[in-house]
Each structure stands twice: as structure tokens, then as C-alpha cells.
C-alpha positions as CSV (number, residue, x, y, z in Angstrom):
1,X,129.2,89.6,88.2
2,X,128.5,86.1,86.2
3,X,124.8,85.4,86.6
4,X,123.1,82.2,87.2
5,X,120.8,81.2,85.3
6,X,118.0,78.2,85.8
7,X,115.3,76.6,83.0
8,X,113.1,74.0,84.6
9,X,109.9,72.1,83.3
10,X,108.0,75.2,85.1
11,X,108.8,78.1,87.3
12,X,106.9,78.9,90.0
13,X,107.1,83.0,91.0
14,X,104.9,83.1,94.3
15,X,102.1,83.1,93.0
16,X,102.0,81.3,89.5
17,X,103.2,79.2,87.2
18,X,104.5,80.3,84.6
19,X,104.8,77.8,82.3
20,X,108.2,76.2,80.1
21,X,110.3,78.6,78.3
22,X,111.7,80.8,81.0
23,X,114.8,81.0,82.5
24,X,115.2,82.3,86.1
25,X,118.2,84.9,86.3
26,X,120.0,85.1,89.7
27,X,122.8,86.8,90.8
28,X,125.9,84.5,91.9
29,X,124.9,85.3,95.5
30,X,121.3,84.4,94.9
31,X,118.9,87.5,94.9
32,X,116.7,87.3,91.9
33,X,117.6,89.3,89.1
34,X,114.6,88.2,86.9
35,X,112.6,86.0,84.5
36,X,113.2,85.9,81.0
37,X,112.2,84.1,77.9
38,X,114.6,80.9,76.9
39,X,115.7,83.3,73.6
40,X,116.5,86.4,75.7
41,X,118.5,84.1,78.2
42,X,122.0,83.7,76.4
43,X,124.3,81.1,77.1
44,X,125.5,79.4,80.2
45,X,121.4,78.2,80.9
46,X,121.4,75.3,83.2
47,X,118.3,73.2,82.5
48,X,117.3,70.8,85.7
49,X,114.2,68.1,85.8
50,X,111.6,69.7,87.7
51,X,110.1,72.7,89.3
52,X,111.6,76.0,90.3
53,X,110.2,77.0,93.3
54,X,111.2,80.2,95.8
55,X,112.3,78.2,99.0
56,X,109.5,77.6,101.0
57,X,108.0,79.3,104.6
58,X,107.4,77.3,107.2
59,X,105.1,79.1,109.5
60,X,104.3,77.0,112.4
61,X,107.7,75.3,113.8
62,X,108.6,74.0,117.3
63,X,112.9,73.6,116.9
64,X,113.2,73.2,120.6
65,X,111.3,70.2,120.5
66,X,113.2,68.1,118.0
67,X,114.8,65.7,120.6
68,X,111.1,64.6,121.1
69,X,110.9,62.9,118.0
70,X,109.1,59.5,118.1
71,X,108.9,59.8,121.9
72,X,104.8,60.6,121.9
73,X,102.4,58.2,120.7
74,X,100.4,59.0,117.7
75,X,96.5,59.4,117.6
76,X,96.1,60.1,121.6
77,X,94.2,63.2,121.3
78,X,95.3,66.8,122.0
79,X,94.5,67.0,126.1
80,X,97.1,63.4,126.0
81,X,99.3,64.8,123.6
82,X,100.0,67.8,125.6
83,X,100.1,65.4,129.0
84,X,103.1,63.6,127.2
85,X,104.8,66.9,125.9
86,X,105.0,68.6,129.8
87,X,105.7,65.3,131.4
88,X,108.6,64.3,128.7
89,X,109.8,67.6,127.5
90,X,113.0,68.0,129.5
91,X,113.8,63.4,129.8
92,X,116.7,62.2,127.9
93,X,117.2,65.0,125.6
94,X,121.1,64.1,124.8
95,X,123.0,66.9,122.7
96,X,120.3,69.3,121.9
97,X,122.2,71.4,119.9
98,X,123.5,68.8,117.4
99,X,119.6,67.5,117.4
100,X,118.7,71.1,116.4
101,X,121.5,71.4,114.2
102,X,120.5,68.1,112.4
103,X,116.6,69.1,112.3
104,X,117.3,72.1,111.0
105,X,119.4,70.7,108.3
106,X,116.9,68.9,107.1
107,X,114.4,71.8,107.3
108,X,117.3,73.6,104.7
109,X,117.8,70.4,102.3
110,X,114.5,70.1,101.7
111,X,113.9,73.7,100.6
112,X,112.4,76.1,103.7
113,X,114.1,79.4,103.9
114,X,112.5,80.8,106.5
115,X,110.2,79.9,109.7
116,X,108.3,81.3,112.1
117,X,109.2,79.2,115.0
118,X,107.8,78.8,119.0
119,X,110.1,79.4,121.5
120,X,109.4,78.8,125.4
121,X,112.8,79.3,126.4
122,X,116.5,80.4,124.5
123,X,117.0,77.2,123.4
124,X,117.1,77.6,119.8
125,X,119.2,80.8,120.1
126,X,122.5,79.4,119.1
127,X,121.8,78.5,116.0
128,X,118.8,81.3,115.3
129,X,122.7,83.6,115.7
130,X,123.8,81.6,112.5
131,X,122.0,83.5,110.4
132,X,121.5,80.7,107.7
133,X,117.4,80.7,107.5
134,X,115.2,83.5,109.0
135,X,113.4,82.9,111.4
136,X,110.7,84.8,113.3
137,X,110.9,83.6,117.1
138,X,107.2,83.5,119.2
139,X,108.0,83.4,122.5
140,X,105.6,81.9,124.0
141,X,103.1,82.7,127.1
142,X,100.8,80.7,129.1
143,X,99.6,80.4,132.3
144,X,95.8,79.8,133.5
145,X,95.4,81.4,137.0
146,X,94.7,85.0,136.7
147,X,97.3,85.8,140.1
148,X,100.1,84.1,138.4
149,X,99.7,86.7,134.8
150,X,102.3,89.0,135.6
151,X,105.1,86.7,136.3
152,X,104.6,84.5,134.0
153,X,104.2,87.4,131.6
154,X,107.7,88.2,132.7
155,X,109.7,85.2,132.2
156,X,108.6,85.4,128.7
157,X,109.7,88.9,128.2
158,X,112.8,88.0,129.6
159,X,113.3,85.1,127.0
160,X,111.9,87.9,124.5
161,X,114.6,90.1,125.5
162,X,117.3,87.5,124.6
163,X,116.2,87.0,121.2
164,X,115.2,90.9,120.1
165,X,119.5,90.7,121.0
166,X,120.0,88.9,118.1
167,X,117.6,90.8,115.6
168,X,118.2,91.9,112.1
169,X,118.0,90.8,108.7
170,X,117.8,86.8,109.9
171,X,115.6,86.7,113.1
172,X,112.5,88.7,114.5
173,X,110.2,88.2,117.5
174,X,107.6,88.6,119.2
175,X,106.2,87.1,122.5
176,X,102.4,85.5,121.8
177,X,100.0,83.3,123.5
178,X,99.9,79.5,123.6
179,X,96.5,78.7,123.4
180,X,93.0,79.7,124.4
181,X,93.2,76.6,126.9
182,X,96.2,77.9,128.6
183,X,96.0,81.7,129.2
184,X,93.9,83.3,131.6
185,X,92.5,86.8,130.4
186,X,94.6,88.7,132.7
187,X,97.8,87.1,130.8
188,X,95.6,88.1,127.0
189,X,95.6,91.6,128.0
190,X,99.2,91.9,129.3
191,X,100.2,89.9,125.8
192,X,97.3,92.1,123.8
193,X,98.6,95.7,125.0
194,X,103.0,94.7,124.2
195,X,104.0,97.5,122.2
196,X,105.9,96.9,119.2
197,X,104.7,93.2,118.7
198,X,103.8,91.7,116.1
199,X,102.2,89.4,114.2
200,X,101.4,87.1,117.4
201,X,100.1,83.6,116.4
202,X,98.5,81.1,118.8
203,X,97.3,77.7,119.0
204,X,93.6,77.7,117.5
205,X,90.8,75.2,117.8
206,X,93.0,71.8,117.7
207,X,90.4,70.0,119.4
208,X,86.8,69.8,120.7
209,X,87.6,70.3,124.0
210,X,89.1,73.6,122.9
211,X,85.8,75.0,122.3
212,X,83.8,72.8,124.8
213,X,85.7,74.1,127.7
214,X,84.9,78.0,126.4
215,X,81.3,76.8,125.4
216,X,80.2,75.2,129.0
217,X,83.3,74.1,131.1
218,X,83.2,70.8,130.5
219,X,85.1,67.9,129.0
220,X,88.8,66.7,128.7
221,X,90.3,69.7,129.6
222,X,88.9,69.5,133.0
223,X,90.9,66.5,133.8
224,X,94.5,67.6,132.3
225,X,93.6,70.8,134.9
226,X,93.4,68.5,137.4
227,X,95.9,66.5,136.9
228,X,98.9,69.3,137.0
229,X,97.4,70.8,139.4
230,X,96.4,74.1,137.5
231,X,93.8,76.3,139.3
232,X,90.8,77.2,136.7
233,X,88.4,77.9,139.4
234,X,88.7,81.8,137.9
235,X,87.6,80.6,134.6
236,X,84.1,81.5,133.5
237,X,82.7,79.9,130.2
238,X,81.6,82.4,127.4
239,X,78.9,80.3,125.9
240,X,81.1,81.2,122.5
241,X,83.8,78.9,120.6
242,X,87.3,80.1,121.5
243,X,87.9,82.1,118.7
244,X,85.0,84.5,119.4
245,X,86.6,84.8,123.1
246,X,89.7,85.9,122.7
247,X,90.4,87.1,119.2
248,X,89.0,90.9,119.9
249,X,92.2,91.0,122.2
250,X,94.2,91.6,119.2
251,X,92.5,94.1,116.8
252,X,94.5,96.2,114.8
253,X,97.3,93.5,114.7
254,X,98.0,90.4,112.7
255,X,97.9,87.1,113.9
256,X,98.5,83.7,113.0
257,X,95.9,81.1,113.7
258,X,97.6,77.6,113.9
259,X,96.0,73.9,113.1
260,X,92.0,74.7,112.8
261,X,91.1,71.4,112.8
262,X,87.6,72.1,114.9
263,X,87.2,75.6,113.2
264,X,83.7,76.5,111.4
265,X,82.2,78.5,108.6
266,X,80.9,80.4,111.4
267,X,84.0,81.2,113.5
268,X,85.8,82.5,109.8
269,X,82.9,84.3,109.5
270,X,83.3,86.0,112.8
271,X,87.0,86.3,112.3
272,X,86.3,88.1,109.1
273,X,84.2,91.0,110.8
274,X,86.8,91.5,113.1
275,X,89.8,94.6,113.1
276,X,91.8,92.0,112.9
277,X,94.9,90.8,109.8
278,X,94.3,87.2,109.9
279,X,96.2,84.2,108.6
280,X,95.4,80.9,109.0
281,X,98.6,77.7,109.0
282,X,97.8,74.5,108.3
283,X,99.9,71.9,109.8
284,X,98.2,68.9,108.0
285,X,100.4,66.1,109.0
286,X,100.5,67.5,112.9
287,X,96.7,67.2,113.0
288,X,97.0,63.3,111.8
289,X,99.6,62.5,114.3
290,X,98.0,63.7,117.0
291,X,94.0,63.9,116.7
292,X,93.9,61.6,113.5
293,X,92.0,64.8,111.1
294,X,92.4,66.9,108.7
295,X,91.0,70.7,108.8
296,X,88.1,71.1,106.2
297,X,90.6,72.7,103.8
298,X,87.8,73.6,101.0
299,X,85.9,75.6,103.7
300,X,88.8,77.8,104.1
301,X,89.7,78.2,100.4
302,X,85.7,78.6,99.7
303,X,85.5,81.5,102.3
304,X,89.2,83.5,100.7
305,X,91.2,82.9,103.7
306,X,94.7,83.9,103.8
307,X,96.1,80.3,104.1
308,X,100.3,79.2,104.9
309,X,101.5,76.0,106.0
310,X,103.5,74.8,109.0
311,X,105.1,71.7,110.3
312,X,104.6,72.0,113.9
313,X,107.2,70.1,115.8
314,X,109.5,66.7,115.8
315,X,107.1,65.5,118.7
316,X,103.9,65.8,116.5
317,X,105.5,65.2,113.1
318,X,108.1,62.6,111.7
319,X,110.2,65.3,109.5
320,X,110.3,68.8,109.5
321,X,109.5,69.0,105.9
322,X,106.9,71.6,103.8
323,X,106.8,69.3,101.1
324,X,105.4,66.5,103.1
325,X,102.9,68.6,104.1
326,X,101.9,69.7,100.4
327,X,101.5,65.9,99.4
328,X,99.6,65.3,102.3
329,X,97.2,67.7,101.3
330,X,97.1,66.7,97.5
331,X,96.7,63.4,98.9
332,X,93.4,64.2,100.8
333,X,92.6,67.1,98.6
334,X,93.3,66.2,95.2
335,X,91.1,69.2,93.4
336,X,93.0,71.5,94.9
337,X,95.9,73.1,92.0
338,X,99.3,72.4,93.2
339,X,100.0,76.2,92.0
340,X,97.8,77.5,95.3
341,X,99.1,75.1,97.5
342,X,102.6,76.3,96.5
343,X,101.6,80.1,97.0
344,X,100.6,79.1,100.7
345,X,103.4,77.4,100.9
346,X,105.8,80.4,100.0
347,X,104.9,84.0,99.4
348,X,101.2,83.7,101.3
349,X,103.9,82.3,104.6
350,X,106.0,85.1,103.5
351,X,103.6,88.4,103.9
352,X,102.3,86.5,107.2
353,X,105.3,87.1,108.8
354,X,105.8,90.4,106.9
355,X,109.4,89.1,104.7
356,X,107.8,89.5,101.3
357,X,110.6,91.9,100.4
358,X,113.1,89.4,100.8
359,X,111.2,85.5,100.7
360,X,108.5,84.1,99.0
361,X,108.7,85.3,95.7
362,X,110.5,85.2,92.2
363,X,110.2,89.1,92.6
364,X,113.3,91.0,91.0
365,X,115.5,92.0,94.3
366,X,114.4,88.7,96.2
367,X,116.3,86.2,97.7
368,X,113.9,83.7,98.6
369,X,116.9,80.4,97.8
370,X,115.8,78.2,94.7
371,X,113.9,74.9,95.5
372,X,113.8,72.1,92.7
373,X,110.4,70.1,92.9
374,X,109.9,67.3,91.0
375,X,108.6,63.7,93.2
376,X,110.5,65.6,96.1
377,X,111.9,69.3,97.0
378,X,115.3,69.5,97.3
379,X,117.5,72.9,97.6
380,X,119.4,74.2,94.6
381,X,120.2,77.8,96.0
């Protein structure tokens, strides 16, 4: 079988670079066959202007959202995002396949191989049966009123059950929590004690009315109750930040903790003592379009946390793209070696969703797809 073979400015294998001189070896398929030096490569080398990069992980997706793009105004706040999401959701959708279909292209073009994307209904399952990307589908759980746990805990599974149809090499699932504001903790132990599930992600500590509602009851949380109707009176306050609440739900299991923007030194520090396999997703350009911040990135990488990115959804995002995330962190974070941020972006999203056999890497037996970076990403393989 004729091999490709790739020499770029750099190669990127996961986790460094390596510098010029190499030559990526592939088979004509695409799994990696190896890295060599330029003199041991032979003939047939074809050199490109840029950096070779294993396709990249997107951790945090919402596909089923894509025909919201544009429709929610920027900077509102989480509790007003989240108004505009569940009041627009289901308005003037049009084709949703092709607008999944086209999202998803994009996604691909631009270099992501594989995504760990939310699911509240089997929306997405049409083209997740394509088999072009992986994708790891969390199907997603909330409810706040303790008597209404088990059925919602069942409509979920049902949706689960749809998707574990369609699992192999190309898809996984699992069903997970929305977010600490939205699930009661009757629903956390029904999700906490599903055999077989894992990793389970959820939406952590996007706002200060996340950890305000946990810490007293109070603030903007209150009113979004109150105006769908949704019966809290069973919620009692923990005097904690979220995190501490609910996270002991899950030990021994991995999870995924998505955005962070209001997390602190002391709920990674509580996370850290905890039975628990944690990652932590950054969705950078998310967290500007709706609460107009940024995580404190250098806490993270000061206290070794296990970082991937994410691109959360069309609604909350104006392309579903990993590199725009990446240069909107090197835009705010300029100390921060492109070389780290690439190994978040690609084998560190890879072992969070447990694919590192197959994406990720530059590992001999991989087939991760070949990304080309140079002032954008674009896909080569």
C-alpha cells in the first residue's frame, strides 16, 4: 500500500512539537504509520506551509442547536441567555437537517475529528449514523422538582436508548446532567447510580448566580424559576458553591466540567481531593458571547488541571470552530505556548472522552485525520 507522506514547518504529535525535519508517514487510508527524519523519508514527501496537527476534539458541542445561530443576543447574561434558548428553541427552525449537515461541515473543514456533543432529544441522530466524525452523544437530564425525577429521568433514557442503537467505532453515549441549576438531587442520584455510564459532563459554574443560588437562594435564578413556572420550593441552599454540592455524586467516574468562568482556586482545590477523574473544557468564545468573560485560564494551568476545549453551540458562538477558540485564547492569554493549547485542544479532549487509541495523537496505529495550521486550520486528511 503507497504511503503518504507529509513535511510541514512543524509537526505537532499530541503533545509536542517536534520541530522541522520530520516527515509524517500515513497509510493511504489515514492511520499513522509514523514519524521519521526528512533523510529516512524517501521520495514522494509532500511539503505544505504550515503546521501538522492531529485533527482536533471538540469537547463541548450543542449540534441540535445550529439553527439558533445569530437568533440570541450577545452579552445578556446566562439566566437571559437560557430564557431566549427555551423560549426560541423549537421557532422557525427550517431544514434542520441540512442546517446540521452544514454546521457540521464546517466543524470537519476546519479540522475537528471528533466531539463530544449534548443531545436533549434524537435530533442529531441522522447524521451521528454517518459515521464521518465521532462523536460521544450526552444526553442530557434536567428537571428541578424532586416529584417530577423519575420521568424526566426516563425520557432521557429513552433518547439514550436511541443513540446506544447506533454505537460503535463512530458514536458513544452516555446520559448526564445539565447543570447544577436545573437538577433536583433526586434526578443527581438517579443520573449518579446509571450503570455503564460514562464520562458524564455538565454545565459548571457559568455564572454567579450559579453559585449564589447554592450559597443562599438568592439572585437571578429565582426569577427565571418564576418565570417558567418551575417549583424550587424543595430546594434547600448548601451554604457551598455548586461544585462542592453535587460533584461527590459522581466519584469513581470521570466527568467533564464545562465553561468555569466563576470557578475558584478553592473549588479546584476541592475537586482535586475528590474520587473523582476530572476534566475541565473551556469554551472561551461561548463565555464572551454570552456573559462577556473569560475563565481565569492561568489558575487552571497553575493548579495542573486536565484542560480540553469546546465550542458550545451555534446559539452562543458564531462558528463551530476549535481554532477560533485557540486564537481567542492566545489573544487574551498570549504567555501561554501554542504547543499546550494544542495538546488541550487534541489528545488532552481525546483521553477525556477515552478515544486516545484512535484520536488525538500522532501515535503509530492512530487515525486522528491531519489538520494543516498556519493563520487558519484547515483539513488535509
Amino acid at each position: 500500500m503507497k504511503q503518504i507522506k507529509l513535511k510541514g514547518k512543524d509537526i505537532f504529535n499530541g503533545t509536542h512539537l517536534l520541530g522541522p525535519g520530520k516527515v509524517l508517514l500515513l497509510s493511504e487510508d489515514g492511520v499513522v504509520a509514523g514519524i521519521v527524519a526528512e533523510s529516512e523519508a524517501g521520495s514522494d514527501v509532500t511539503e505544505v506551509d504550515g503546521i501538522l496537527c492531529p485533527g482536533f476534539v471538540n469537547t463541548h458541542c450543542h449540534l441540535e442547536l445550529s439553527h439558533m445561530k445569530g437568533v440570541i443576543p450577545e452579552k445578556t447574561g446566562l439566566p437571559a441567555f437560557l430564557t431566549h434558548v427555551m423560549q426560541s428553541r423549537n421557532q422557525g427552525a427550517g431544514d434542520i437537517n441540512a442546517i446540521i449537515d452544514k454546521a457540521e461541515q464546517d466543524m470537519w473543514e476546519t479540522g475537528i475529528s471528533a466531539v463530544g456533543d449534548i443531545c436533549n432529544s434524537n435530533a442529531t441522530l441522522v447524521k451521528k449514523q454517518q459515521g464521518r466524525m465521532y462523536y460521544h452523544s450526552f444526553v442530557e437530564c434536567m428537571g428541578v422538582a424532586p416529584a417530577g425525577a423519575n420521568s424526566r429521568y426516563q425520557y432521557s433514557m429513552d433518547v439514550l436508548h436511541s443513540f446506544r442503537e447506533i454505537n460503535g467505532p463512530h458514536h458513544q453515549c452516555s446520559i448526564v446532567p445539565h447543570a447544577p441549576y436545573s437538577v433536583s438531587g433526586s434526578l443527581f442520584e438517579l443520573l449518579a447510580h446509571t450503570p455503564d455510564n460514562t464520562p458524564v459532563c455538565i454545565h459548571n459554574q457559568e455564572t454567579p448566580a450559579e453559585n449564589e443560588l447554592y450559597q443562599q437562594k438568592t439572585g437571578e435564578f429565582l426569577s427565571f424559576y418564576q418565570h417558567f413556572g418551575m417549583d424550587i420550593s424543595a430546594f434547600q441552599p448548601t451554604g457551598t458553591n455548586s461544585l462542592e454540592a453535587y460533584l461527590p455524586y459522581f466519584s469513581g467516574n470521570k466527568i467533564l466540567l464545562v465553561h468555569n468562568t466563576f470557578t475558584s482556586s478553592e473549588d479546584i482545590e476541592f475537586t482535586q481531593q475528590q474520587p473523582v477523574e476530572t476534566w475541565w473544557c473551556l469554551c472561551p468564545q461561548a463565555n464572551l458571547y454570552i456573559e462577556n468573560r473569560l475563565p481565569d485560564i492561568e489558575q487552571f494551568r497553575r493548579m495542573k488541571c486536565n484542560i480540553t476545549l469546546g465550542t458550545d453551540s451555534l446559539a452562543s458562538n458564531h462558528r463551530l470552530s476549535i481554532w477560533e477558540e485557540i486564537k481567542t485564547i492566545r489573544a487574551h492569554f498570549p504567555e501561554i505556548p501554542l504547543e499546550e493549547i494544542l495538546q488541550w485542544a487534541t489528545f488532552n479532549g481525546a483521553k477525556a472522552l477515552g478515544i486516545q487509541e484512535t484520536y488525538g495523537s500522532f501515535n503509530t496505529g492512530c487515525k486522528p485525520g491531519v489538520v494543516l495550521i498556519n493563520q487558519e486550520s484547515s483539513r488535509i486528511i
